[in-house]
C-alpha positions as CSV (number, residue, x, y, z in Angstrom):
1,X,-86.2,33.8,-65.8
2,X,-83.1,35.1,-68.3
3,X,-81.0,33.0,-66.3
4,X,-83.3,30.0,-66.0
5,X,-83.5,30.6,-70.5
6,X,-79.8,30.6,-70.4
7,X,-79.6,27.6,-68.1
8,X,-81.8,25.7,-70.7
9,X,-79.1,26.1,-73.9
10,X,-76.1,25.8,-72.0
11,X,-75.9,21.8,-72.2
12,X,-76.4,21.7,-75.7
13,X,-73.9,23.9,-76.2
14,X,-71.5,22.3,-74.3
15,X,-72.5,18.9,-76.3
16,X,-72.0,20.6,-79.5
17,X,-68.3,21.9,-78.7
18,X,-67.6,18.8,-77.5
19,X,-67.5,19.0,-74.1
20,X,-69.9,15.6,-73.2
21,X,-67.0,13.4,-75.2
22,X,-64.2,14.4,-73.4
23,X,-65.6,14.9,-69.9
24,X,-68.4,12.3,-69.8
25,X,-69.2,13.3,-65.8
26,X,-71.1,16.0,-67.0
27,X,-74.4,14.3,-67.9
28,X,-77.1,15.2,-66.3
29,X,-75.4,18.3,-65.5
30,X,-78.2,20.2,-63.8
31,X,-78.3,23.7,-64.6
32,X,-81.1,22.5,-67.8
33,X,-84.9,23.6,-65.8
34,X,-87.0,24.3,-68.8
35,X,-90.1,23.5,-66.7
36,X,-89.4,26.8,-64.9
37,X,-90.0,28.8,-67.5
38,X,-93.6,28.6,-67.9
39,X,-93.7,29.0,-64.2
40,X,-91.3,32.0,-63.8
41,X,-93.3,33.5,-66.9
42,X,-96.3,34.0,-65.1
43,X,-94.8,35.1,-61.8
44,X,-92.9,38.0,-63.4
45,X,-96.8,38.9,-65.3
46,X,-98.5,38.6,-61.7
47,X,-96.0,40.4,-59.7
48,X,-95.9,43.2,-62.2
49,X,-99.6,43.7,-62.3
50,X,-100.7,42.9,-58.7
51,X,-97.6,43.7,-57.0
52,X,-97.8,39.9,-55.6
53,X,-97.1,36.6,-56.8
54,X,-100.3,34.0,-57.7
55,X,-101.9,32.4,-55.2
56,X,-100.5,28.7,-54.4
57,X,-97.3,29.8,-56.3
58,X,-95.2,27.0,-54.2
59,X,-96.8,24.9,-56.0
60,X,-96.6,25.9,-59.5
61,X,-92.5,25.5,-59.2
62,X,-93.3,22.2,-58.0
63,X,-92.5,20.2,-62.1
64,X,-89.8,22.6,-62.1
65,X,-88.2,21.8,-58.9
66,X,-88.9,17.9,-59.5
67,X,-86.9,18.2,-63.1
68,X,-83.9,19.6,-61.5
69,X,-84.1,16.9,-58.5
70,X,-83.7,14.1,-61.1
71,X,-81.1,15.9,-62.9
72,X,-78.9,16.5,-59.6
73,X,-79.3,13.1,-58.6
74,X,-78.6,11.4,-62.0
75,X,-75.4,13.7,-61.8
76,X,-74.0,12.2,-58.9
77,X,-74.5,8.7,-59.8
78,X,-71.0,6.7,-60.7
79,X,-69.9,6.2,-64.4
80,X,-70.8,3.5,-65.0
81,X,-74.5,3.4,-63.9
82,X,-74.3,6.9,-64.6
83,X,-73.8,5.9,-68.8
84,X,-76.7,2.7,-68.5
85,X,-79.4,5.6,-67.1
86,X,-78.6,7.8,-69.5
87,X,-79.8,5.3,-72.4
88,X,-82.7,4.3,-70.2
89,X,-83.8,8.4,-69.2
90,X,-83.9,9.7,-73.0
91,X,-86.0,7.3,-74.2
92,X,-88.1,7.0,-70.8
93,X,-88.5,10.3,-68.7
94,X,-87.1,12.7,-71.7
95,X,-90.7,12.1,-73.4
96,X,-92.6,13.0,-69.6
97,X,-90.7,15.6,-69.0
98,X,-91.4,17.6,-73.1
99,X,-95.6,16.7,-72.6
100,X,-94.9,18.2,-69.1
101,X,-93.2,21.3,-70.5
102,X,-95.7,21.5,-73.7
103,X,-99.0,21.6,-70.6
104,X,-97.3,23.7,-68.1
105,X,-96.8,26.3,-71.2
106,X,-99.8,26.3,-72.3
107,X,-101.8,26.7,-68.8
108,X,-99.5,29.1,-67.6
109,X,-99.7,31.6,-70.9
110,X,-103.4,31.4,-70.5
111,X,-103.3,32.5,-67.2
112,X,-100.5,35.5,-68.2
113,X,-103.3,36.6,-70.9
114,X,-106.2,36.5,-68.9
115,X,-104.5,38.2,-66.2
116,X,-103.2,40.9,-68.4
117,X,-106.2,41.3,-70.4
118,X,-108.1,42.0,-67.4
119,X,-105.4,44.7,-66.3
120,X,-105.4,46.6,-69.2
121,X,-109.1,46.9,-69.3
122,X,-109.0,48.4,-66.0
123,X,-106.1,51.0,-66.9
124,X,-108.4,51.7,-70.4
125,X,-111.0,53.2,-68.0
126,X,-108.7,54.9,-65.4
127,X,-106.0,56.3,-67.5
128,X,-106.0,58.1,-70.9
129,X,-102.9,56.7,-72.6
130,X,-102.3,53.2,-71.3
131,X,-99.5,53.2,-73.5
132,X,-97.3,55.2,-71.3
133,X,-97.7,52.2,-68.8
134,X,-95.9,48.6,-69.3
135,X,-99.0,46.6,-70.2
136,X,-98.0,46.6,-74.4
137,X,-94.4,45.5,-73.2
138,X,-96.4,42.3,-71.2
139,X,-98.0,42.0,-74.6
140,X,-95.1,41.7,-76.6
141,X,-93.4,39.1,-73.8
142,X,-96.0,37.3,-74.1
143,X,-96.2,37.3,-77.7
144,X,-92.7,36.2,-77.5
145,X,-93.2,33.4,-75.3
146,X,-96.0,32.2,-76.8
147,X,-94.1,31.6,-80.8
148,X,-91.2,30.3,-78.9
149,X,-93.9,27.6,-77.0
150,X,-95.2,26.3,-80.7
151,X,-91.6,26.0,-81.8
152,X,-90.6,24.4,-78.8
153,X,-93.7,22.4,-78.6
154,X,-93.3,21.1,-82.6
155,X,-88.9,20.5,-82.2
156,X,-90.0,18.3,-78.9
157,X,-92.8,16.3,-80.3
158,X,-90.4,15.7,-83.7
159,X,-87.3,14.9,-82.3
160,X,-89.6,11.6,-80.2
161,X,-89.7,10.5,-83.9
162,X,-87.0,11.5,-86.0
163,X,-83.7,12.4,-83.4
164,X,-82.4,15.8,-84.5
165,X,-79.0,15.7,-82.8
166,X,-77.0,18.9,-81.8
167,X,-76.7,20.2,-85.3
168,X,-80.7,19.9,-85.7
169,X,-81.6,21.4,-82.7
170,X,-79.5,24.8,-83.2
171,X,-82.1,26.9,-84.7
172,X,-83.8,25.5,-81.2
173,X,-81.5,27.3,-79.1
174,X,-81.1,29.9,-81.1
175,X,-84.4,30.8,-80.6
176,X,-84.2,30.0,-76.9
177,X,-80.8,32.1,-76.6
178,X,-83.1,35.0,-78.4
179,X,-85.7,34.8,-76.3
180,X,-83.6,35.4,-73.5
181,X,-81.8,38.1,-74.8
182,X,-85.0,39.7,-75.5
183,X,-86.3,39.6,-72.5
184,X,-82.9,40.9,-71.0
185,X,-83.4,44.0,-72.5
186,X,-86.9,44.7,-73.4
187,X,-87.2,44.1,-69.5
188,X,-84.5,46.4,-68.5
189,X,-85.8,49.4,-71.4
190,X,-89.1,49.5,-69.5
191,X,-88.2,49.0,-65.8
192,X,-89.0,52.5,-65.3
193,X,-92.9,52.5,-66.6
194,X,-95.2,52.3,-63.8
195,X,-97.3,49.4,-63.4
196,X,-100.7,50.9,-61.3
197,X,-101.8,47.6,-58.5
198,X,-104.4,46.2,-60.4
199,X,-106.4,46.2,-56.6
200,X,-106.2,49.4,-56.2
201,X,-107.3,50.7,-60.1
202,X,-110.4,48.3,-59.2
203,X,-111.6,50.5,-56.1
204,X,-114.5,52.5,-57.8
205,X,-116.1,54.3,-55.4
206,X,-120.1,52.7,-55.6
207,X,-122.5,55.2,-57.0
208,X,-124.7,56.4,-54.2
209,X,-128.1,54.6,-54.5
210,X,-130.4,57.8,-53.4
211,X,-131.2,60.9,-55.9
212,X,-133.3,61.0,-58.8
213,X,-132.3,58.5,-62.1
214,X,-130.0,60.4,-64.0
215,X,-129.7,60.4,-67.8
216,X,-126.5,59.3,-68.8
217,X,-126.5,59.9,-71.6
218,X,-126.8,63.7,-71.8
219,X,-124.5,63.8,-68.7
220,X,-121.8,62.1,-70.8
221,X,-122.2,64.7,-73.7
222,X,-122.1,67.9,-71.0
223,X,-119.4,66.8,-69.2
224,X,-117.6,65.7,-73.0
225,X,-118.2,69.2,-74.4
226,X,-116.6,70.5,-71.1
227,X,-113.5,68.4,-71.4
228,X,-113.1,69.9,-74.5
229,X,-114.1,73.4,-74.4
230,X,-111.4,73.7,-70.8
231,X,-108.4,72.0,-72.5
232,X,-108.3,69.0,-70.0
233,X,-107.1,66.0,-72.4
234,X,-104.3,68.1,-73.4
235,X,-103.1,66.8,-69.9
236,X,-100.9,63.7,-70.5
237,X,-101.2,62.7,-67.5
238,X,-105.2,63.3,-67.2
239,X,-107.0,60.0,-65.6
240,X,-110.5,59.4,-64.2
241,X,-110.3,60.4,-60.6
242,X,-108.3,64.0,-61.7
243,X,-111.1,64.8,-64.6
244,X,-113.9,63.9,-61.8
245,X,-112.3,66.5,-60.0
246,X,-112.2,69.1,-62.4
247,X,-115.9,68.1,-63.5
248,X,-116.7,68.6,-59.3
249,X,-118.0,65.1,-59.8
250,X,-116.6,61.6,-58.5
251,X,-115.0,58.7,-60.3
252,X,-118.4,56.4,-59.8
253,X,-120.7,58.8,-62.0
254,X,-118.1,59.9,-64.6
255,X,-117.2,56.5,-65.6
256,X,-120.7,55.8,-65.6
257,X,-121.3,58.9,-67.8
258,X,-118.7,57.5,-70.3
259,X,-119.6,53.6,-70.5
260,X,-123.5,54.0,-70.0
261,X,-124.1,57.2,-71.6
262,X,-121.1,57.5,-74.5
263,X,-120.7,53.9,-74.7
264,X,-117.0,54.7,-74.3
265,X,-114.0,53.6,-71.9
266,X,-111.9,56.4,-70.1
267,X,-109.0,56.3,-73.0
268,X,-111.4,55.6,-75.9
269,X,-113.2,59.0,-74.9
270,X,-109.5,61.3,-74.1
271,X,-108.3,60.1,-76.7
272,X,-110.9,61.0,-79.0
273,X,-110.8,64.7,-78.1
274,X,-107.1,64.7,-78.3
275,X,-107.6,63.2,-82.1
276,X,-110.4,66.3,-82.6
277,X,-107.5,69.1,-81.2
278,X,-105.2,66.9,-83.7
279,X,-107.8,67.5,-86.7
280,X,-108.6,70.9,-86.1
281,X,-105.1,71.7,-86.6
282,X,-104.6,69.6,-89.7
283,X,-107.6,72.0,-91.3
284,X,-106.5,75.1,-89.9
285,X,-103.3,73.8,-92.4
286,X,-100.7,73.8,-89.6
287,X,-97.6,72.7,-91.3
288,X,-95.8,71.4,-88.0
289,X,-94.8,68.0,-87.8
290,X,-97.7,65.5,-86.8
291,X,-96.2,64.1,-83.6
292,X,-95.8,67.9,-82.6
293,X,-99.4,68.5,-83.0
294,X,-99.9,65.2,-81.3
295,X,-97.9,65.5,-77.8
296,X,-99.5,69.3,-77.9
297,X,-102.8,67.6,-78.2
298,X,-101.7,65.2,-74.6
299,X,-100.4,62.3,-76.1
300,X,-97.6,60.4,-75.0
301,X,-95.7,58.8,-77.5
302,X,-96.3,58.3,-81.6
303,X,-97.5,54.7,-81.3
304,X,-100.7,55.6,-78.9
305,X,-101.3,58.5,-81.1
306,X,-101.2,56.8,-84.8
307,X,-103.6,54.1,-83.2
308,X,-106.0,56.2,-81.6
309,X,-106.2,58.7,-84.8
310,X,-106.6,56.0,-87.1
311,X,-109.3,54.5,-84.5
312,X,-111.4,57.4,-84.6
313,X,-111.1,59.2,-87.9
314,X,-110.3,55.8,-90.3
315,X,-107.1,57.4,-91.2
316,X,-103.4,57.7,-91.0
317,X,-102.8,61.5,-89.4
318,X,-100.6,61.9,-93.1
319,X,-103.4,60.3,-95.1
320,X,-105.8,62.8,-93.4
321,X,-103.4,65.9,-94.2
322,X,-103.3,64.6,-97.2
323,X,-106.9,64.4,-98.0
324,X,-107.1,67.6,-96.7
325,X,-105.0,69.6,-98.8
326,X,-106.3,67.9,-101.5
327,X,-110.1,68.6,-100.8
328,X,-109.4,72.3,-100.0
329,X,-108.1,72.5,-103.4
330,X,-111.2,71.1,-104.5
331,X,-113.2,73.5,-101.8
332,X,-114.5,71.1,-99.6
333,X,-113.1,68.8,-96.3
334,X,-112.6,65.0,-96.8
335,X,-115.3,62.7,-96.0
336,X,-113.9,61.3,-92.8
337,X,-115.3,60.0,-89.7
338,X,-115.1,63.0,-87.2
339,X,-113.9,62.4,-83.8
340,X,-116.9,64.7,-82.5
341,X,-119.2,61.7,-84.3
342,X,-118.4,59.2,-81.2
343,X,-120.1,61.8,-78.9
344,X,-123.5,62.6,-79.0
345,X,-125.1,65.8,-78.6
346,X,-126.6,67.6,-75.5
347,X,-129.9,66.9,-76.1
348,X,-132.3,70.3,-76.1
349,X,-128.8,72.2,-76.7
């Protein structure tokens, strides 16, 4: 796809040096696909998450394919018919080919995102820092992808009615040249997280239909205190089938436990007990760093940490230190939302 983005600005900037005045043979040259992109977009999405490329993907590089058809053939035409369906192309097939470009962005984005929104649900209830894995990198290419598409979308649909020229379309390219280089090396800084198949994270093992009804509820708030009282969300690498384990349970009942009986996800719930190991630190007045006290308590990195605290206590880790030096001066702990509040207690204990 980088190279397909760098494909995309290279005629303009060989128009704008120059290059189309002296050497008029290379209109048309085809190395321009932008309908690829959308395409090529959601392959790279797919292929991360299921470790395949979308069904009926032939087909999808079909308006990609067809673009650089014309192009190569309108290359190889002679000069001089070569000039007359130039004129004719811009102000006929130009037009197709930007509404073209406009859909095919917009269908294949909202395919990327439901895709990816999907997958990162399933990795909330298997895993307890999702962070650690590539899904907020997806985010942030789609993100990307998705300003440079209203950009695009607004330069194409202005230019039909008011020509920009080279020195118009620059901050175009520019942004197109960015994208690109973001992608380069976003892409290559997080080639090394792991992307679990999204098949095999969705193979829950079916809770057995025999045995008496179970209470969920309570069962969540035992197997909760357990978790905390052994230690086992200190674990970074803690997920749902490992902490069935430990709990001499399997995957189907504890993630019932959690959704039915906490109301919380997998992460939601590790996460939560590694903010409590986090507080209980802060009021003991440990004076070590915060993302110390945070990759003690099994986190994996400062970002998952600051979102998860402020998640479950309403605070910033340094605005909770700093309410609670200030309300042990006073003689009394800040009114905060404990993480201990989002799990309920054993009922009769």
């Amino acid at each position: 796809m980088t190279i397909v983005l760098v494909g995309v600005f290279t005629p303009w900037l060989i128009g704008f040096a120059g290059f189309y005045d002296r050497w008029r043979w290379l209109t048309f040259l085809p190395v321009a696909v932008p309908l690829l992109v959308p395409a090529l977009l959601r392959f790279y999405v797919h292929a991360l998450v299921t470790d395949t490329l979308p069904s009926r993907w032939r087909g999808m590089l079909v308006p990609g394919l067809a673009e650089f058809a014309f192009q190569a053939v309108s290359f190889c035409l002679p000069m001089p018919f070569k000039d007359r369906w130039a004129g004719m192309a811009i102000s006929v097939v130009t037009p197709i080919l930007s509404l073209a470009l406009i859909g095919s962005f917009a269908v294949h984005m909202a395919a990327s995102v439901r895709l990816l929104r999907r997958y990162r649900a399933v990795l909330a209830d298997i895993v307890g820092d999702d962070a650690r894995f590539a899904a907020r990198w997806l985010s942030a290419a789609i993100a990307a992808f998705a300003i440079l598409w209203s950009i695009w979308a607004t330069v194409l649909i202005w230019d039909w009615f008011d020509p920009l020229g080279y020195t118009g379309l620059m901050w175009l390219y520019l942004m197109i040249a960015s994208a690109a280089l973001f992608l380069a090396i976003e892409g290559w800084r997080h080639a090394s997280l792991p992307f679990p198949n999204l098949s095999t994270l969705e193979c829950v093992p079916a809770i057995p239909g025999k045995g008496p009804a179970r209470d969920w509820s309570r069962q969540g708030a035992e197997w909760a205190e357990q978790t905390r009282l052994a230690g086992w969300a200190g674990d970074p690498d803690i997920d749902v089938a490992t902490l069935a384990r430990l709990l001499g349970t399997n995957t189907a009942y504890l993630s019932r436990a959690l959704n039915e009986g906490l109301g919380q996800n997998f992460s939601t719930f590790i996460n939560g007990l590694r903010c409590c190991a986090v507080v209980d630190r802060l009021e003991a007045s440990d004076d070590r760093d915060v993302l110390t006290l945070a990759l003690e308590a099994g986190f994996a990195s400062k970002a998952s940490f600051n979102r998860a605290f402020r998640a479950t206590t309403g605070m910033t880790p340094s605005q909770y230190r700093t309410h609670v030096a200030k309300a042990k001066n006073h003689g009394a702990l800040p009114e905060t939302r404990r993480p201990e509040a989002g799990l309920p207690a054993i009922p009769g204990a």
